[in-house]
C-alpha positions in Angstrom: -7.3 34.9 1.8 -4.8 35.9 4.1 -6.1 34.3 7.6 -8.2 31.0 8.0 -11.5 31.2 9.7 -10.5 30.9 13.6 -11.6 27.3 14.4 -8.9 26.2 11.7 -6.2 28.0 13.3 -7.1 26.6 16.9 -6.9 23.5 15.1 -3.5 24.2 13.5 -1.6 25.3 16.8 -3.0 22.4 18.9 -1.7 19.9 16.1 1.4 22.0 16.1 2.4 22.0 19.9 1.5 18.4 20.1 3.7 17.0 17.5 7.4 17.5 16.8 8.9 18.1 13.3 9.7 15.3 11.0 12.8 15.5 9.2 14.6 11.8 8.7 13.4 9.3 6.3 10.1 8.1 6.9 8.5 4.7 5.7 4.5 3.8 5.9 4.0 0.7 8.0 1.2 -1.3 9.6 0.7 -3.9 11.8 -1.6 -5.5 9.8 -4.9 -5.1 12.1 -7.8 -3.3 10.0 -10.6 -1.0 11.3 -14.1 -2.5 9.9 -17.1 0.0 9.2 -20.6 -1.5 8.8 -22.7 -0.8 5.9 -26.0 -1.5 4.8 -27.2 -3.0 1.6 -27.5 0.2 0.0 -23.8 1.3 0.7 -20.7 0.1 -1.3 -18.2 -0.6 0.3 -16.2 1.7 -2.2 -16.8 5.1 -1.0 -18.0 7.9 -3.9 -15.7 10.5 -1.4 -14.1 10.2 2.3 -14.0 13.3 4.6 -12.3 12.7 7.9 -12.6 15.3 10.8 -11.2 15.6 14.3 -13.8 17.1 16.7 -12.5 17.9 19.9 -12.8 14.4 21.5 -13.8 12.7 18.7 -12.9 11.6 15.3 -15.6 11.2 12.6 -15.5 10.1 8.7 -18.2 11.4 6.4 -19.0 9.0 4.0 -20.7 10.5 0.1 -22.9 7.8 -0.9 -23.7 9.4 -4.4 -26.4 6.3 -4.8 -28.7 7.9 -1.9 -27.7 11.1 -2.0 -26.8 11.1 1.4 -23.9 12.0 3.3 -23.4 9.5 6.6 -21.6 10.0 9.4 -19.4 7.4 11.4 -17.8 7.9 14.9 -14.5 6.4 14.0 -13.9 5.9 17.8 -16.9 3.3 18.2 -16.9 2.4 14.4 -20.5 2.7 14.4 -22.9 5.0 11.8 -23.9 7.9 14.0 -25.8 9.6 11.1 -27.5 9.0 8.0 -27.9 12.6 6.6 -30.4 12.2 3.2 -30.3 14.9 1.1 -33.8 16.2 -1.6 -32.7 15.9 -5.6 -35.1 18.5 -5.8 -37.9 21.1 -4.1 -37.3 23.6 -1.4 -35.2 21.6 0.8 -33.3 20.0 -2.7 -29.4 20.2 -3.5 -29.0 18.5 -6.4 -26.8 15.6 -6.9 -24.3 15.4 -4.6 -20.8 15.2 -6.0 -18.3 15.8 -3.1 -18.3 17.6 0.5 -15.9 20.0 2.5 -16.6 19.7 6.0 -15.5 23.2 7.5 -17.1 22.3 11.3 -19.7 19.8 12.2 -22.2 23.1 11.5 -21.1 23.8 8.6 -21.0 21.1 5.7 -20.3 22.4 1.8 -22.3 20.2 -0.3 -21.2 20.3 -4.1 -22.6 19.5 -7.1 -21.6 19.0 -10.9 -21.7 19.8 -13.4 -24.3 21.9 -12.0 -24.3 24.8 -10.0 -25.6 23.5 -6.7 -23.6 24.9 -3.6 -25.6 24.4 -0.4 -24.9 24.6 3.0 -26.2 22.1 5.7 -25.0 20.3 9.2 -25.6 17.1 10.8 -29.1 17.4 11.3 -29.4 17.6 7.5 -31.5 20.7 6.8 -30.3 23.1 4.7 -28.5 26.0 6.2 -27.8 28.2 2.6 -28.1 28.0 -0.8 -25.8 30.1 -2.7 -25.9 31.4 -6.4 -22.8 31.7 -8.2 -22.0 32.3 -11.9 -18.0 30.4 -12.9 -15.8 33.0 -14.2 -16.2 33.0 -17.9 -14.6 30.4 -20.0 -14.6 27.8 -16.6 -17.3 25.5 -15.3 -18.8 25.1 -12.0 -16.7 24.0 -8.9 -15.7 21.0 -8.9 -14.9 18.9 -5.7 -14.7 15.2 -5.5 -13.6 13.6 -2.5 -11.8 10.5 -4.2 -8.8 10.3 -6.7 -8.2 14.2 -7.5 -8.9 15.8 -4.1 -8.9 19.0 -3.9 -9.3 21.3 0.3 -11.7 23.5 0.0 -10.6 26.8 2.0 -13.3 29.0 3.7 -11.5 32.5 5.0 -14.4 34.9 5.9 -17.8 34.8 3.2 -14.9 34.0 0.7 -14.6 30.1 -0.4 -11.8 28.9 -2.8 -12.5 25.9 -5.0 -11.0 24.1 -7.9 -11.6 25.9 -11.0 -11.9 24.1 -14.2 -11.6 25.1 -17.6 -13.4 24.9 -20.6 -11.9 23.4 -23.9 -10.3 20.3 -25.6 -7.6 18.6 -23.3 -6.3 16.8 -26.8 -5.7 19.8 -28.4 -4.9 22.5 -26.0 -1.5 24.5 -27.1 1.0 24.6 -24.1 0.4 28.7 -24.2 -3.2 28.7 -23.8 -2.9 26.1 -21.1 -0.4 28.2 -19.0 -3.0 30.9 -19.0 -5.2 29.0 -17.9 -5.8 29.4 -13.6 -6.3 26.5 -11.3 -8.4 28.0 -8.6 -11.4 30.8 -7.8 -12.6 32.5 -5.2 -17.0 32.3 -4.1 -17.9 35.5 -2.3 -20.7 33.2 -0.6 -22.5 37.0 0.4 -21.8 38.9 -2.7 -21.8 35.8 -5.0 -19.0 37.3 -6.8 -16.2 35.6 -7.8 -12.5 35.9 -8.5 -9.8 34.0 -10.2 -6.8 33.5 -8.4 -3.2 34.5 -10.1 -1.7 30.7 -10.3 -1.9 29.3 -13.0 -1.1 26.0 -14.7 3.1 26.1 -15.3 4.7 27.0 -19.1 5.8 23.7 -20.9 3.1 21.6 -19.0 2.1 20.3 -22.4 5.4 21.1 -25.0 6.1 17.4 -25.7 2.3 17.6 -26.5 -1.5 17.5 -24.8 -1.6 16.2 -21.7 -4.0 14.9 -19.2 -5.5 18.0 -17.0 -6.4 16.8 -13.3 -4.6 17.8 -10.3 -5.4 17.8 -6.4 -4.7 20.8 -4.0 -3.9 20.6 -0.3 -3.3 23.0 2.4 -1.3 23.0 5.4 -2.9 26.3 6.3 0.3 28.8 5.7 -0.1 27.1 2.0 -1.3 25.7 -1.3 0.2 22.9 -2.3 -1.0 21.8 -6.1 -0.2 18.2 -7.4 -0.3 18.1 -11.6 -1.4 14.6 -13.1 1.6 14.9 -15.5 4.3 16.8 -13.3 7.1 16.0 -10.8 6.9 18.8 -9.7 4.8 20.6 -6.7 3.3 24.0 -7.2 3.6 26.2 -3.8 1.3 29.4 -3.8 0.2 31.7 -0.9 -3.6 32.0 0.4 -4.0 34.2 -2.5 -2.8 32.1 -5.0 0.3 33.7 -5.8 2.8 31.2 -7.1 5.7 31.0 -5.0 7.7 28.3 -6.1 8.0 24.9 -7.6 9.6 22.1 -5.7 10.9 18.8 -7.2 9.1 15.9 -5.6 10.0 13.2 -8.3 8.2 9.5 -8.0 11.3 6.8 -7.8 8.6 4.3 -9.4 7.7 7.0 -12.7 9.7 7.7 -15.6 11.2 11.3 -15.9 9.3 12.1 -19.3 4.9 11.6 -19.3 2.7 10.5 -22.3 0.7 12.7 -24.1 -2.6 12.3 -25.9 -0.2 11.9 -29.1 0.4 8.0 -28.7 -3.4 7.3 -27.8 -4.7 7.1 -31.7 -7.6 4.6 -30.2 -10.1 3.6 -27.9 -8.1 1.4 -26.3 -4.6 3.2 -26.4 -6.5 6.2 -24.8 -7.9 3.9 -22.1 -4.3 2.5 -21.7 -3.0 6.5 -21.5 -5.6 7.7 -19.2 -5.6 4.5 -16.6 -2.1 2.8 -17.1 0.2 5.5 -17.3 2.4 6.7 -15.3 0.5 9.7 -13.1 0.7 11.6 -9.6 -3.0 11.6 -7.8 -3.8 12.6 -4.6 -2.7 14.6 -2.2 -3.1 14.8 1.5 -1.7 16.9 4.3 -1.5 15.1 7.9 -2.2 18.0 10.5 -1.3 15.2 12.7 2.4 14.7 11.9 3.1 17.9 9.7 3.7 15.7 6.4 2.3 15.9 3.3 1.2 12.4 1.1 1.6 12.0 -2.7 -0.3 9.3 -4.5 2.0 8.2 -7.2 0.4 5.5 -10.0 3.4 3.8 -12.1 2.6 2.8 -15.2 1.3 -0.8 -15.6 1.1 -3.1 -18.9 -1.9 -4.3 -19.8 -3.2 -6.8 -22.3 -6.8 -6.5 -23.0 -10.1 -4.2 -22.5 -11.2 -6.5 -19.0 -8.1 -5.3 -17.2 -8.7 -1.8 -18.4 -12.0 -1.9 -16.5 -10.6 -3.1 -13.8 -8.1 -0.3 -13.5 -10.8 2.5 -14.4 -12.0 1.8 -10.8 -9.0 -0.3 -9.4 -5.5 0.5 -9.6 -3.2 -2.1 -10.0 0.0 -0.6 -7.8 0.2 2.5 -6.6 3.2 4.2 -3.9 3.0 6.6 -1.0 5.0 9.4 -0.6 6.0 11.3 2.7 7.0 14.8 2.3 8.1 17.3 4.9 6.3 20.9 5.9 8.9 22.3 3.1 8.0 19.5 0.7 11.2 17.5 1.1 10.9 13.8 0.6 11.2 11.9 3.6 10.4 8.4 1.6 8.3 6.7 -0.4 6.5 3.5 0.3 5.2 0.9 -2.2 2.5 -1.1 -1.8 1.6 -4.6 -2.9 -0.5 -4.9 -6.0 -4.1 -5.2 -6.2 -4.7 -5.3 -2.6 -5.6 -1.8 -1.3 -7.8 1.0 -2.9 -5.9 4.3 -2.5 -9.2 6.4 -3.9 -10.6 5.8 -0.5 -7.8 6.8 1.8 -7.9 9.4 4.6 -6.1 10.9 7.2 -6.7 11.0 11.5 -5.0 10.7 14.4 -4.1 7.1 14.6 -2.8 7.9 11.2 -3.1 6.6 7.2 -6.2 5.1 6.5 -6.1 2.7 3.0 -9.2 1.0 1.8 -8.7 -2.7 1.5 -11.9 -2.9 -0.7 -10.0 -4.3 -3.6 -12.3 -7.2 -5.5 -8.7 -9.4 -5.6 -8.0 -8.6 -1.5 -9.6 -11.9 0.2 -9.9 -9.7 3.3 -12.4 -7.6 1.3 -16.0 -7.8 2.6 -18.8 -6.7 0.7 -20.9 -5.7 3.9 -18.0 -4.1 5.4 -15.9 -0.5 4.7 -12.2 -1.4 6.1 -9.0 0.0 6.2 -5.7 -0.7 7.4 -4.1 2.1 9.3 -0.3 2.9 8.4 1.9 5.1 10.5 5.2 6.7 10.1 8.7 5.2 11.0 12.2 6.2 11.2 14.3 4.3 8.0 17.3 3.1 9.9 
């Protein structure tokens, strides 16, 4: 995995000539106007997955819409649907459920399914380009990519593709020692169909204080990986190989220094308050744009009663923003007013960061509309 396919690099060296490096503190702002998306009646206005890409005079989103197994295709410039690509469950042209996408090139589009093994190929016209047969390496399950919450870049360098790899086993009763042996990404040879764990692996004392929740996002810059651990200040740096080349501090000012473990959820309702309440890092993004990277940070909230547990299962109540520098520096970190956006549905392009405003308590929420409000960088003073 040394060298990404050439379109990415063209990508990455226009992006780099055009913008300058970013090293003061940074804050997330907006001037309060929102970009508005139609949808039809058989589209949410909560997207199951976002996928923006820059074409070379044009910026597109793709839109999963898990309901229709379809993937849709809007021409962010115009904000009108361009394409409505609608996928076969099953049959020679079938792909199976569609969990999440990776959108390589507007001729290539990963389609992902799971728990199943589906891993199809396809474009904008829909058809299906490749199917490819893969078996997990043993003791983990299929690859998993989902385009909301836990993100995770999919990285395409040659026939090889590297993808999340999860694990089989208990998360309440893993020891800390099996855990750390335990890697966070493989490698799909998409011609041989062989496949390859990569060296990094999840850090030693992830889970001493005790189990631990187990999700964590991934995003590239191209040069790197950059992991993000549900339960862990820290960022994990590796090569295009997966060798671990460093941690980095990138501590939340809105978390607490010690996490939860599965230990104090001894209910249904104390696990629900653990697994949606807690304090927890989410998302990562990288903006090719402006060189920075974005941490979604989720402080803890208190909560009374099963109805607001619900609502955060879907909804989170507050969340912050925060900007990091090509070397993983903090810049800043920006927090948001509560229960007004929906970070699960956030993306990055050229005008900047795009948050969902679909939140049932936002009164600028409309159901027949996808909007976002676009929030750009600006020097702290």
């Amino acid at each position: 995995m040394k060298r990404l396919i050439l379109p990415i690099i063209i990508a990455l060296l226009y992006f780099s000539c055009s913008q300058k490096d970013i090293n003061n503190p940074q804050k997330l702002v907006s001037d309060g106007q929102l970009v508005s998306l139609p949808i039809d009646s058989q589209t949410s206005n909560v997207s199951g997955g976002l996928v923006a890409f820059q074409g070379e005079d044009r910026s597109w989103l793709f839109n999963v819409n898990q309901t229709n197994n379809e993937v849709q295709l809007y021409d962010l410039d115009s904000r009108k649907m361009e394409k409505r690509m609608i996928f076969d469950l099953e049959g020679p042209e079938g792909v199976g459920a569609i969990l999440g996408i990776h959108v390589q090139n507007l001729d290539s589009i990963f389609l992902f399914g799971y728990p199943s093994l589906n891993l199809n190929l396809t474009d904008t016209s829909a058809k299906v380009k490749a199917k490819y047969t893969y078996e997990p390496p043993i003791d983990y399950l299929a690859a998993f990519l989902h385009n909301a919450h836990y993100n995770y870049t999919p990285i395409l360098s040659g026939s090889k593709l590297l993808v999340n790899a999860k694990f089989e086993g208990d998360q309440r009763t893993i020891s800390d020692d099996t855990l750390a042996s335990k890697k966070l990404s493989y490698v799909i040879d998409l011609k041989s169909s062989e496949v390859e764990l990569l060296p990094i692996t999840w850090p030693a004392g992830y889970n001493t204080s005790g189990p631990k929740l187990l999700d964590f996002s991934m995003a590239s810059d191209g040069e790197k990986l950059v992991y993000s651990l549900v339960a862990d200040h820290n960022l994990y740096v590796a090569d295009l190989d997966g060798n671990l080349i460093k941690p980095v501090n990138a501590k939340s000012q809105f978390v607490d220094q010690g996490f939860l473990s599965f230990q104090e959820a001894t209910d249904r309702f104390s696990t629900m308050k653990y697994v949606f309440a807690s304090d927890r890092y989410e998302r990562i993004l990288y903006d090719e744009f402006r060189g920075v990277f974005y941490r979604f940070v989720y402080p803890k909230v208190v909560v009374e009663s099963e109805g607001e547990i619900d609502q955060l299962r879907r909804f989170p109540r507050k969340f912050a923003v925060m900007i990091l520098d090509k070397e993983l520096n903090v810049l800043g970190e920006t927090l948001f007013p509560e229960n007004t956006y929906y970070p699960g549905n956030s993306f990055v392009s050229q005008e900047g960061l795009y948050i969902s405003i679909s939140h049932p308590d936002n009164p600028k929420n409309e159901e027949d509309l996808m909007r976002f409000e676009v929030f750009r960088l600006e020097e702290v003073e």
